[in-house]
C-alpha positions in Angstrom: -0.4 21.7 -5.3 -2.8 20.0 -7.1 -1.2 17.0 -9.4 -3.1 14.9 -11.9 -3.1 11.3 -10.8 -3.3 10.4 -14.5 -0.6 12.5 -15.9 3.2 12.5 -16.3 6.0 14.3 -15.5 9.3 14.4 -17.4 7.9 11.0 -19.1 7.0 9.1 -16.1 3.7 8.7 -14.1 3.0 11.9 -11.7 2.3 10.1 -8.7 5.6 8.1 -9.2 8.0 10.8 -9.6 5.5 12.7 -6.6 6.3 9.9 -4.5 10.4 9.7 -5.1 10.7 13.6 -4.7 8.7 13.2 -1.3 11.0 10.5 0.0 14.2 12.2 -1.2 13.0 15.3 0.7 13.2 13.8 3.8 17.6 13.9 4.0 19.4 16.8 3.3 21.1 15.7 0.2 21.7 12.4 -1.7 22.9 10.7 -4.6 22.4 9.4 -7.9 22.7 5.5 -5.9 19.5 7.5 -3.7 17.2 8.0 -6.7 18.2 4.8 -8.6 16.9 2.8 -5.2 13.5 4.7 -5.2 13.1 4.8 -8.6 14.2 1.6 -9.9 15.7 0.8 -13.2 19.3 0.8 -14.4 21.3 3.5 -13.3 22.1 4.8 -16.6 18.0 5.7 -16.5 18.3 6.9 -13.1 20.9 9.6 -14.8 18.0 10.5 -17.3 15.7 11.1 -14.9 17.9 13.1 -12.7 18.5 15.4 -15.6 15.1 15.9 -16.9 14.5 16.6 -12.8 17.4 18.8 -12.4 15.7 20.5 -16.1 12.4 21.5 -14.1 13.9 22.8 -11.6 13.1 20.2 -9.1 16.7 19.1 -8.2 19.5 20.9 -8.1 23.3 20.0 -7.5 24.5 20.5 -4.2 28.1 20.1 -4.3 30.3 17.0 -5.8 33.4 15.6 -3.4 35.6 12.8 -4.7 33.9 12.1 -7.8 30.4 12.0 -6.3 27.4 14.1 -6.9 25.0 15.7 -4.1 22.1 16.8 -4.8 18.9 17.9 -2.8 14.9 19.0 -3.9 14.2 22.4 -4.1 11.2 24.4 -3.1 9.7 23.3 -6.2 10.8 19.7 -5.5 9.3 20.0 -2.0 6.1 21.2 -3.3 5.7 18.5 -5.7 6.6 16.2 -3.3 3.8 17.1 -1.2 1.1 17.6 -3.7 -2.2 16.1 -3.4 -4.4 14.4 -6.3 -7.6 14.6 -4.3 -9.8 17.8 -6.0 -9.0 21.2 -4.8 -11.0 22.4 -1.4 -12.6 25.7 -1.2 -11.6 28.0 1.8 -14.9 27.3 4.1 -14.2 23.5 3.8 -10.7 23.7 4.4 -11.3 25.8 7.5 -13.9 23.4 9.3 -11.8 19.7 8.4 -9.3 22.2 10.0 -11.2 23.9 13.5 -12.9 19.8 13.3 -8.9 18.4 13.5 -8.7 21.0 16.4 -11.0 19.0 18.1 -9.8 16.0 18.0 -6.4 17.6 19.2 -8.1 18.5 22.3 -9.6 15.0 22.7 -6.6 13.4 22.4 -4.8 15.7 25.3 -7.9 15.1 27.6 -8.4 11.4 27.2 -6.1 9.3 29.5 -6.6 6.4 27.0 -4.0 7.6 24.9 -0.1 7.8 25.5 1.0 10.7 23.9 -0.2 14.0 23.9 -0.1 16.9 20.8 2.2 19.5 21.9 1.8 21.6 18.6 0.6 22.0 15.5 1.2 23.8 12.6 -0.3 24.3 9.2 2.1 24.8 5.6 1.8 24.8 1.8 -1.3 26.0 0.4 -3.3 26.7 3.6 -1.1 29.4 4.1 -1.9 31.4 0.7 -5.0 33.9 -0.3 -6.4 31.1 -2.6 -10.2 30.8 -2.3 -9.1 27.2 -3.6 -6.6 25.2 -1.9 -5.1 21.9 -2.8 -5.5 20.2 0.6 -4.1 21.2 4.6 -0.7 20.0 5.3 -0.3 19.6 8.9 2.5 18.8 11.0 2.1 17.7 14.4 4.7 17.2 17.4 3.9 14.4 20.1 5.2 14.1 23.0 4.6 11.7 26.1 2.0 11.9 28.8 4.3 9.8 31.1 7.5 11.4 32.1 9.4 8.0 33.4 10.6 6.8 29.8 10.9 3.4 31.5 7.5 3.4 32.1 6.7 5.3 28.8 8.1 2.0 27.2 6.6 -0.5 29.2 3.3 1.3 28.6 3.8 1.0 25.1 4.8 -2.4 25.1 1.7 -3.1 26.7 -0.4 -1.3 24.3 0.9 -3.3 21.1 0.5 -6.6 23.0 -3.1 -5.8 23.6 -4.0 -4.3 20.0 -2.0 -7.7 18.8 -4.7 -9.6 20.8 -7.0 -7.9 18.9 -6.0 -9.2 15.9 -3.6 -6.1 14.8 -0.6 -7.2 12.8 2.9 -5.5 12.7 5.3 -5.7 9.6 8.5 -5.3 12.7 9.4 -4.8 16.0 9.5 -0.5 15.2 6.3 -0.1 14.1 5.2 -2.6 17.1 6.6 -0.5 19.5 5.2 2.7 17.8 1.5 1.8 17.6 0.8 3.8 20.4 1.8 6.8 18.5 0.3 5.8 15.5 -3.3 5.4 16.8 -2.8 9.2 17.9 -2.3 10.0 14.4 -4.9 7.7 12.7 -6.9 9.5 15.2 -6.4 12.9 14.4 -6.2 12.1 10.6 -9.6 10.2 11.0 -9.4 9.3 7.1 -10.1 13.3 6.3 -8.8 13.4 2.8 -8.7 17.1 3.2 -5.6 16.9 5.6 -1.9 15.8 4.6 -0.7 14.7 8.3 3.1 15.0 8.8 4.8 13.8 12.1 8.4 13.6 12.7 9.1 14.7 9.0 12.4 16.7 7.9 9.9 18.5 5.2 9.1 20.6 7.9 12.6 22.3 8.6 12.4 23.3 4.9 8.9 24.9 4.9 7.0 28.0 5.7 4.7 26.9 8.8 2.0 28.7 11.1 2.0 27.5 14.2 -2.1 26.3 14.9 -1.5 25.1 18.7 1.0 24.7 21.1 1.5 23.7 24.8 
């Protein structure tokens, strides 16, 4: 899905309401409380935009239990949540930023550098239709470790965050320290390609249609 970085939806910016649908799509179901956090604002607006949500068929109520609401995205939700505001991609393109990710999926298995290997891939949204033009190639990915001693797997990645610190990387936390040995898999595999949406480790793809691309 294409959305318009410039527009609005249900009287707020696109890419704002894009970005809350995402996050909110990640959990099963949540509350008002949920979307008055990501959103901001009283909650009095946060019961506004709910509605005009719930009115576009983005939201829907799941069930109420002591007084409190639960609601979750639906398909619709998801897709916005997921939607793209770089320029559609004809098929051909999409097809070689896809056989070129491929690649580097290889590479990354191959080269000992690296401490986790892909174990599959799969392709969703768009991709998937008979388009000739398709909004952009959402891929999720599943990693998995090259060593099997998890004690070692740490201490390996310990090791790897103290040397990229060395090198000048800087770390918001002690999680994302510890997980920049994934991450340099996927800022590898991305490799800036605006044509690919790169999930890892996201509930979005439970809720999806995927094709499995790759797999060990």
């Amino acid at each position: 899905m294409y959305i318009d970085p410039k527009g609005q939806i249900a009287g707020y910016p696109a890419m704002r309401v894009r970005d809350v649908l995402h996050t909110l799509s990640r959990v099963a179901t949540w509350t008002v409380d949920s979307l008055k956090e990501r959103f901001g604002g009283p909650e009095d607006e946060a019961r506004e935009v709910l509605q005009k949500l719930s009115d576009l068929g983005y939201v829907e109520l799941e069930s109420s239990h002591g007084g409190t609401e639960f609601w979750r995205t639906t398909i619709k939700g998801n897709a916005l949540g997921l939607a793209s505001a770089a320029r559609p991609l004809n098929r051909a393109t999409a097809n070689r930023a896809l056989e070129q990710f491929l690649t580097r999926v290889q590479h990354i298995n191959a080269d000992p550098y690296y401490l986790f290997r892909v174990k599959k891939v799969v392709v969703f949204g768009s991709f998937l239709s008979e388009k000739e033009k398709i909004n952009d190639i959402d891929i999720g990915v599943y990693l998995q470790p090259k060593e099997p001693d998890m004690d070692k797997h740490f201490a390996q990645c310990q090791e790897r965050s103290r040397l990229a610190a060395q090198q000048d990387r800087s770390f918001s936390n002690y999680v994302e320290t510890l997980a920049w040995a994934e991450t340099e898999v996927l800022k590898f595999l991305k490799s800036r390609a605006r044509a690919i949406g790169l999930h890892h480790g996201d509930p979005i793809l439970e809720k999806v249609e995927v094709r499995t691309l790759f797999e060990l």
